[in-house]
C-alpha positions, 0 to 999 in steps of 0.5 A, spaced: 816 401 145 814 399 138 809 404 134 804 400 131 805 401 123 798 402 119 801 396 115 799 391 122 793 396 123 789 396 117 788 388 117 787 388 125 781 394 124 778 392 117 777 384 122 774 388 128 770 392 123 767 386 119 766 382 126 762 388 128 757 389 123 756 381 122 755 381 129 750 387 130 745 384 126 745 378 131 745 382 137 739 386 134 734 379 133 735 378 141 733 384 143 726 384 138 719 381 140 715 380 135 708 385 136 701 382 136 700 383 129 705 379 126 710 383 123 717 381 126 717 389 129 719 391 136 712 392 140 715 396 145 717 404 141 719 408 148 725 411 147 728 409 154 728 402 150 732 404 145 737 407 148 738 401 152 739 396 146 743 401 144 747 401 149 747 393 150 749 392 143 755 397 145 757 394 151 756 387 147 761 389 141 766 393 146 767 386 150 767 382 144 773 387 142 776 387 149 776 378 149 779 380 141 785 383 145 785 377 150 786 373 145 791 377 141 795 378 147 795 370 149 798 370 141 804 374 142 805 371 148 805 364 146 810 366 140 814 370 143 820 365 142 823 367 149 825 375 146 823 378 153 820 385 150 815 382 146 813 377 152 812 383 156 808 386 150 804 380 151 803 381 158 801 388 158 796 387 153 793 381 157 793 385 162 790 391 159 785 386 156 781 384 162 781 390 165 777 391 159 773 386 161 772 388 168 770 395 166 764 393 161 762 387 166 761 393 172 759 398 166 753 393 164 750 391 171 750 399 172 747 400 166 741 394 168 740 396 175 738 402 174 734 401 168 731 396 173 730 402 178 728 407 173 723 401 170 720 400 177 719 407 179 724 407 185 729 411 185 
């Protein structure tokens, strides 16, 4: 098995950074409702919904990185050229990919039942 080298790793970590921090902001405005008053901050200040969009906007950033991969994997998969270890490479990273995918879709609808549960007071 190939290590990766810091030479392929830089490039692929400074692009999931900068989608990361372009994408944060995007993913702050949906969660935020304008208060009465007009100034564009968020009305609710409890700290339960605090840490909910924080968690949100984790489980949001670990998808877009997890369908990243998927598409990474897709990439080397097409453009393996018939060399069978890459191939399989590619398919371990698909692979890994969606069950990335899977775990952060199972981990938001745990996260939003039981921040329903806890909002609706039964338990």
């Amino acid at each position: 098995m190939k290590k990766l080298s810091t030479s392929k790793l830089v490039p692929i970590l400074s692009i999931v950074l900068t989608l990361a921090f372009v994408l944060t902001p995007v993913a702050l405005a949906q969660f935020q409702t304008p208060s009465p008053g007009g100034t564009g901050l968020p009305g609710d200040d409890r700290v339960s919904t605090f840490v909910l969009r924080i968690i949100n906007i984790a489980l949001a950033i670990a998808g877009l990185i997890a369908v990243l991969f998927l598409i990474i994997g897709g990439f080397r998969y097409i453009t393996s050229a018939g060399n069978e270890e890459t191939a399989e490479q590619a398919k371990k990273i698909i692979t890994n990919a969606i069950i990335g995918i899977v775990v952060i879709i199972l981990a938001f609808v745990i996260v939003r039942v039981i921040s329903n549960a806890l909002v609706s007071g039964q338990v």
